[in-house]
N, CA, C and O atoms as a GROMACS GRO file, in nm:
protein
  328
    1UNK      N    1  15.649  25.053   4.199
    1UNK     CA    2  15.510  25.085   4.205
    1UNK      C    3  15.450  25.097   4.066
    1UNK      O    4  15.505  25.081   3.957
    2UNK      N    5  15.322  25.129   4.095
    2UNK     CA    6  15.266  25.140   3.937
    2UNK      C    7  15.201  25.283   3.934
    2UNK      O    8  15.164  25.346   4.033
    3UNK      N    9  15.195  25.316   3.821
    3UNK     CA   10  15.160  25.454   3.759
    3UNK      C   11  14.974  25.465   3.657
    3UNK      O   12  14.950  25.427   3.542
    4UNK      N   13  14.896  25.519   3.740
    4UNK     CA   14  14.807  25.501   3.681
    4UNK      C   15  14.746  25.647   3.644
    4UNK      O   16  14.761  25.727   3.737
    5UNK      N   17  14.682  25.697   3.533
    5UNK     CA   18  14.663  25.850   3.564
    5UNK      C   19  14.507  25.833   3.472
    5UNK      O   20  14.487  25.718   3.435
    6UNK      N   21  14.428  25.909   3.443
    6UNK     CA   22  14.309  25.950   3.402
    6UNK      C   23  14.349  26.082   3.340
    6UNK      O   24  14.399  26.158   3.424
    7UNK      N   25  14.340  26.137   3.206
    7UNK     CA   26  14.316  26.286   3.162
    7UNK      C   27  14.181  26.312   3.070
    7UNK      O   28  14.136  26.274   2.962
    8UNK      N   29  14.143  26.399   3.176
    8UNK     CA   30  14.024  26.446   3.062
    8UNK      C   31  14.048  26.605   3.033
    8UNK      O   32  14.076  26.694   3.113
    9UNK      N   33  14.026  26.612   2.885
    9UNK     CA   34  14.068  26.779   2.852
    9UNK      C   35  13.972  26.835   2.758
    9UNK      O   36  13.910  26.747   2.698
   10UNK      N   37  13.947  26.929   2.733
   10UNK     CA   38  13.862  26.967   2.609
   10UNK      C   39  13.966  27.057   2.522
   10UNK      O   40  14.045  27.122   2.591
   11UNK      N   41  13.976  27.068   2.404
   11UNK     CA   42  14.044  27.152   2.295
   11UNK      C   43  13.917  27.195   2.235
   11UNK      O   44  13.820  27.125   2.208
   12UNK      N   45  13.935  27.335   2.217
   12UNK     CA   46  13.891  27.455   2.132
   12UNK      C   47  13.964  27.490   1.989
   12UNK      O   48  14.070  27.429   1.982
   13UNK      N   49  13.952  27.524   1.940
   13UNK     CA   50  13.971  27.582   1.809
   13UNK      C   51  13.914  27.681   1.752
   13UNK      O   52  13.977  27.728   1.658
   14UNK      N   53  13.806  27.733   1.778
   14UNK     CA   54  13.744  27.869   1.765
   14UNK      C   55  13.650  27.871   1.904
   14UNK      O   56  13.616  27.780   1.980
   15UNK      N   57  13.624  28.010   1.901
   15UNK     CA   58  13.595  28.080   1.987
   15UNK      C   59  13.429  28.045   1.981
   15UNK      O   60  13.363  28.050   2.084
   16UNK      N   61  13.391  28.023   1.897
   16UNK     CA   62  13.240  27.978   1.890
   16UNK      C   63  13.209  27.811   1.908
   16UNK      O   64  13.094  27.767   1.905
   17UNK      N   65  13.282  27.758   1.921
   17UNK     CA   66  13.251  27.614   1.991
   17UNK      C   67  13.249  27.489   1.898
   17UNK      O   68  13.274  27.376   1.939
   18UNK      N   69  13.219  27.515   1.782
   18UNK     CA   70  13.220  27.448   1.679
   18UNK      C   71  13.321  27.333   1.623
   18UNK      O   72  13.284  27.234   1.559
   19UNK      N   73  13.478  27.370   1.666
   19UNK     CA   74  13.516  27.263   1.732
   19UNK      C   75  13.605  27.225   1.846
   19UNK      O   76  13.722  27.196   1.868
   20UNK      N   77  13.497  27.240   1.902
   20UNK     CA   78  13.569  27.195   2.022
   20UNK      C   79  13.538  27.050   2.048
   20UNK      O   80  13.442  26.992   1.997
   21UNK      N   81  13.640  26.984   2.144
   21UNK     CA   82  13.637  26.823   2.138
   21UNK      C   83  13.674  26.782   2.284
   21UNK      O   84  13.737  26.849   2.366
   22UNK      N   85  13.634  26.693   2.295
   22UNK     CA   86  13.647  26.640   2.456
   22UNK      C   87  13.698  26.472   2.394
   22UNK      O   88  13.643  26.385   2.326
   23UNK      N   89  13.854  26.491   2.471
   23UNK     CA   90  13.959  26.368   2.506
   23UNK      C   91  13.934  26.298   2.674
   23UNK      O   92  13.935  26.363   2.779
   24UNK      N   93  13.920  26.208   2.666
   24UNK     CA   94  13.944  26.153   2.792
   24UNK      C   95  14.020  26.020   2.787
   24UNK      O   96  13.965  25.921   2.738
   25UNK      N   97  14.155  26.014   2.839
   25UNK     CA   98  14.253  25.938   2.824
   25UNK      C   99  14.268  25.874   2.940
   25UNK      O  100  14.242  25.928   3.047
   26UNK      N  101  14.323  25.726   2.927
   26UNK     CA  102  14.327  25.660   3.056
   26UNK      C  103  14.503  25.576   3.000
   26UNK      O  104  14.533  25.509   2.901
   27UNK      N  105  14.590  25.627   3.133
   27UNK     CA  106  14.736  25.559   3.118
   27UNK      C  107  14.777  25.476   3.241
   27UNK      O  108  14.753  25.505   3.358
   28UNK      N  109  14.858  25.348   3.185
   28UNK     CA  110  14.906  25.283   3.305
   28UNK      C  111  15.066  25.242   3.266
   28UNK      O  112  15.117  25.162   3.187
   29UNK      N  113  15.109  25.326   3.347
   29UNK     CA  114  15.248  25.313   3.344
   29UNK      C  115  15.291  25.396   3.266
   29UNK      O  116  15.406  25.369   3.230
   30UNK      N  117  15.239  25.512   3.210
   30UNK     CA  118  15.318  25.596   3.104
   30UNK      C  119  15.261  25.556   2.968
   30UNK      O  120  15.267  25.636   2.874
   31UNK      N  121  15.205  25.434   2.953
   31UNK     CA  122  15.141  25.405   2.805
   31UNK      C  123  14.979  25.377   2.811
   31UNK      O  124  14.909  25.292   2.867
   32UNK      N  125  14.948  25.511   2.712
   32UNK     CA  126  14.809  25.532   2.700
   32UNK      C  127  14.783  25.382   2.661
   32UNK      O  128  14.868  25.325   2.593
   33UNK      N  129  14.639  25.297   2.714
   33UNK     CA  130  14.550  25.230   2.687
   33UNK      C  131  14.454  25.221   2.622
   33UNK      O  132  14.423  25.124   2.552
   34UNK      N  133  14.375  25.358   2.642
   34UNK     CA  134  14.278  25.358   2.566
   34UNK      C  135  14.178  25.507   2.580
   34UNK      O  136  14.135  25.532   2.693
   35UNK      N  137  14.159  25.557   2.520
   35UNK     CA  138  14.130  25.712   2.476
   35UNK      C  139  13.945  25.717   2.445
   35UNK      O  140  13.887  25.631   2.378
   36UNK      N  141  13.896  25.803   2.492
   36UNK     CA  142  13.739  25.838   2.434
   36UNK      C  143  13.751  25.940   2.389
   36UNK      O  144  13.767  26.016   2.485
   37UNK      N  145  13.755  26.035   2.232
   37UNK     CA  146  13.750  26.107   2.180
   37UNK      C  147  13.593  26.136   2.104
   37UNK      O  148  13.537  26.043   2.047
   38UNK      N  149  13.535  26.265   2.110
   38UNK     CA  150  13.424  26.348   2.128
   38UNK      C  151  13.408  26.355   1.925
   38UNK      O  152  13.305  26.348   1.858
   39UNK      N  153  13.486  26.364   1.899
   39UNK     CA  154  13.474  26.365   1.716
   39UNK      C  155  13.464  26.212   1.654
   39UNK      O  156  13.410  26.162   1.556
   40UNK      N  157  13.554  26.159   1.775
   40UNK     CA  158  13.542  26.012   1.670
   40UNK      C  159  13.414  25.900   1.713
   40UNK      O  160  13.372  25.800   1.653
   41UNK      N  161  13.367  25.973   1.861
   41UNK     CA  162  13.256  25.918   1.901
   41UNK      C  163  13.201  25.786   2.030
   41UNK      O  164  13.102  25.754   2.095
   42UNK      N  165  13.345  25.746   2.006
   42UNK     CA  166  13.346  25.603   2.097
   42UNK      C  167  13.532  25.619   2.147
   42UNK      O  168  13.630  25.691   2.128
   43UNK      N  169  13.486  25.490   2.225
   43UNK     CA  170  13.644  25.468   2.284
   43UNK      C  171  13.745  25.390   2.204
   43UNK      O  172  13.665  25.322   2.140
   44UNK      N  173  13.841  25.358   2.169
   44UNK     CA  174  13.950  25.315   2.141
   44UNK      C  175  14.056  25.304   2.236
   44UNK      O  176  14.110  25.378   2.318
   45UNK      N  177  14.071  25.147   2.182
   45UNK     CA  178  14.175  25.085   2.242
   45UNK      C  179  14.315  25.092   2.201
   45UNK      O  180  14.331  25.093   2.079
   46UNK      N  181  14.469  25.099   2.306
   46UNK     CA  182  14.590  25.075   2.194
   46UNK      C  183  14.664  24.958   2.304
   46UNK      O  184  14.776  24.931   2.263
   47UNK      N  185  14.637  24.902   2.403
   47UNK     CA  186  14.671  24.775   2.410
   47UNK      C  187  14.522  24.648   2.396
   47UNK      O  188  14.401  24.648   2.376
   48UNK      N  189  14.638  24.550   2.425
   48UNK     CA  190  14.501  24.422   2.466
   48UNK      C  191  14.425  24.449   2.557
   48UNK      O  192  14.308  24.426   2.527
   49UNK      N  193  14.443  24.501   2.685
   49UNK     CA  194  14.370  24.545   2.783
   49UNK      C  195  14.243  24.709   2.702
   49UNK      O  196  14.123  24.733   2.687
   50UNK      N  197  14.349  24.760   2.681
   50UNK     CA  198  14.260  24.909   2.619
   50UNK      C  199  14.168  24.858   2.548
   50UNK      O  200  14.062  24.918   2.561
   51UNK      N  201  14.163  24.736   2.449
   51UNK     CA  202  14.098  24.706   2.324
   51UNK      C  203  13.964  24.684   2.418
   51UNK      O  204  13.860  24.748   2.428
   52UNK      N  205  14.017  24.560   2.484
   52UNK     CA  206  13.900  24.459   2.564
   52UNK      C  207  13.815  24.587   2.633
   52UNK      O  208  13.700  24.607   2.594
   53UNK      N  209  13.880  24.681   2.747
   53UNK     CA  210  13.779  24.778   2.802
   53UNK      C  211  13.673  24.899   2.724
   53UNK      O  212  13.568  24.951   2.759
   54UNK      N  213  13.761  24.911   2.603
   54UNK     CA  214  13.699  25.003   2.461
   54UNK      C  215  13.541  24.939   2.426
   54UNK      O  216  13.425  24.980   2.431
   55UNK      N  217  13.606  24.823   2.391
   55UNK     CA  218  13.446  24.720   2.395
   55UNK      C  219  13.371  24.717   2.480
   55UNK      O  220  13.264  24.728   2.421
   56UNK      N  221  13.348  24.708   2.593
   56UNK     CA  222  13.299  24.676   2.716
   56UNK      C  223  13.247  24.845   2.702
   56UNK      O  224  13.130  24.865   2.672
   57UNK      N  225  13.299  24.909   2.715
   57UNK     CA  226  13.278  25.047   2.761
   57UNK      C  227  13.171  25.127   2.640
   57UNK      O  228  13.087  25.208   2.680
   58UNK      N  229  13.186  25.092   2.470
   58UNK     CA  230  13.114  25.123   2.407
   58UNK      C  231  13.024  25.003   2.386
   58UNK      O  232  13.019  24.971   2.267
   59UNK      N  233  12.972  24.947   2.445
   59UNK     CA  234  12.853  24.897   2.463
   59UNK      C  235  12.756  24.928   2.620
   59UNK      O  236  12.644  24.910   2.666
   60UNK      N  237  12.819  24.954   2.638
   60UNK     CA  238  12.742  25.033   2.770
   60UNK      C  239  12.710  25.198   2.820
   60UNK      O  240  12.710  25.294   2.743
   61UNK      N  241  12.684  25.202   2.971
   61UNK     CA  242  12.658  25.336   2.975
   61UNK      C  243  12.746  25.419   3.001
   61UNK      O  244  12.726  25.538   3.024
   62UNK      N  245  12.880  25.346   2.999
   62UNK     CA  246  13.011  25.481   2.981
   62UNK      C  247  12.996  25.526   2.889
   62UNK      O  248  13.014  25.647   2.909
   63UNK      N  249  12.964  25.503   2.750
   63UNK     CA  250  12.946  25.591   2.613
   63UNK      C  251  12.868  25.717   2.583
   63UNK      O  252  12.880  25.812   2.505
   64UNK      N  253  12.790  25.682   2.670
   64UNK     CA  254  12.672  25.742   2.660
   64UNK      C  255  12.694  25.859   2.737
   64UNK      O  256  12.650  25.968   2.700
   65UNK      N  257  12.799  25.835   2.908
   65UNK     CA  258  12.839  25.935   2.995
   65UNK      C  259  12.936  26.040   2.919
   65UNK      O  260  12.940  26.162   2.934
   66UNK      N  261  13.012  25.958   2.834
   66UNK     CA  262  13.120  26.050   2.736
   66UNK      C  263  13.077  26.146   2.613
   66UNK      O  264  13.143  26.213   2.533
   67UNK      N  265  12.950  26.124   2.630
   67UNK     CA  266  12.929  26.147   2.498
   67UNK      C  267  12.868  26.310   2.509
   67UNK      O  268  12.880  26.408   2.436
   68UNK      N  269  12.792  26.282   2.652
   68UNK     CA  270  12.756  26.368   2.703
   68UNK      C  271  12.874  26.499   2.712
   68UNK      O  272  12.880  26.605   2.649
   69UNK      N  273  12.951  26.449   2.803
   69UNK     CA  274  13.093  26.543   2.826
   69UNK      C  275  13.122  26.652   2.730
   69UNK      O  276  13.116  26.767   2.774
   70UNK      N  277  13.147  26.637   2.625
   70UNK     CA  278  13.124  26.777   2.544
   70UNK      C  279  13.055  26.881   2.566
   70UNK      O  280  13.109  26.991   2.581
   71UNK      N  281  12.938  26.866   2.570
   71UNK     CA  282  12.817  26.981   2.626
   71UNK      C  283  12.822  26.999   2.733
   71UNK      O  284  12.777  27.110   2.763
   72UNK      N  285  12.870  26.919   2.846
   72UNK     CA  286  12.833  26.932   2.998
   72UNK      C  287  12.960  26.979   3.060
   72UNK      O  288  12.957  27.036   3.169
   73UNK      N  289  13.072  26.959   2.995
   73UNK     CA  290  13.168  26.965   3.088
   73UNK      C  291  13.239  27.094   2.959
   73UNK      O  292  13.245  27.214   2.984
   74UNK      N  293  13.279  27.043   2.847
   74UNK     CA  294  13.375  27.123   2.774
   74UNK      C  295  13.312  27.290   2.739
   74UNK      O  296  13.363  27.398   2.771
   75UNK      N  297  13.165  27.257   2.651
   75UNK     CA  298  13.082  27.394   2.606
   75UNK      C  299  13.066  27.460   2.771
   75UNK      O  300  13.141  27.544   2.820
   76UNK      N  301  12.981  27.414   2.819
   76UNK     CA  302  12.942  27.494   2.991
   76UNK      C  303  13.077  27.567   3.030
   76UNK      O  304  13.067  27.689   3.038
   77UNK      N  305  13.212  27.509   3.058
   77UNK     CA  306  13.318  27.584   3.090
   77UNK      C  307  13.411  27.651   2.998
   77UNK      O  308  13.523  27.687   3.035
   78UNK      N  309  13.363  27.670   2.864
   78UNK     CA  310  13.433  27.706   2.782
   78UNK      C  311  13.468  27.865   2.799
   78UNK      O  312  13.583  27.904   2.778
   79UNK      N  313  13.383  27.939   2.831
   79UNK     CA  314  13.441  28.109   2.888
   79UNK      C  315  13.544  28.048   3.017
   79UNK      O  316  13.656  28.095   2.994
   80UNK      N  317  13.547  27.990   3.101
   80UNK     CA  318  13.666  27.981   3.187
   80UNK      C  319  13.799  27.972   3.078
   80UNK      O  320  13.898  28.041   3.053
   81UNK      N  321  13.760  27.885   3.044
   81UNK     CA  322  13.885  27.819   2.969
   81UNK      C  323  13.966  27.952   2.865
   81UNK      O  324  14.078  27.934   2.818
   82UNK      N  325  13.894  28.070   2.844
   82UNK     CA  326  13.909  28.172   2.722
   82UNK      C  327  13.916  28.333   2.808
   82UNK      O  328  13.928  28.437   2.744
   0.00000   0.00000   0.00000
């Protein structure tokens, strides 16, 4: 069979939010593809497939959905998380 998983996480580092960062990772088979990280801004690819969807994805309105994610998903639940 095949192994496909999605992680999205936020990391903190201080208690005031400042940096906190939102990862959202996409794996198939155990080897990450391709990652959207909240500091570096866009998606990145680490296969041929990851590269090709990285592109596709930062030219459109997934970027824009990720970008969001920090404020909406990581800051908003950040007292859960603490």
């Amino acid at each position: 069979g095949y192994f496909h998983q999605r992680v999205a996480e936020c990391l903190y580092s201080s208690k005031d939010l400042q940096g906190a960062e939102f990862i959202d990772s996409y794996v198939f088979n155990k080897a990450e593809y391709v990652r959207f990280n909240s500091t570096v801004g866009k998606y990145v690819g680490y296969t041929e497939l990851g590269v090709k969807n990285a592109e596709a994805w930062n030219k459109g309105p997934e970027l824009a959905r990720a970008l969001g994610e920090l404020e909406r998903f990581c800051k908003h639940n950040a007292d859960l998380h603490y």
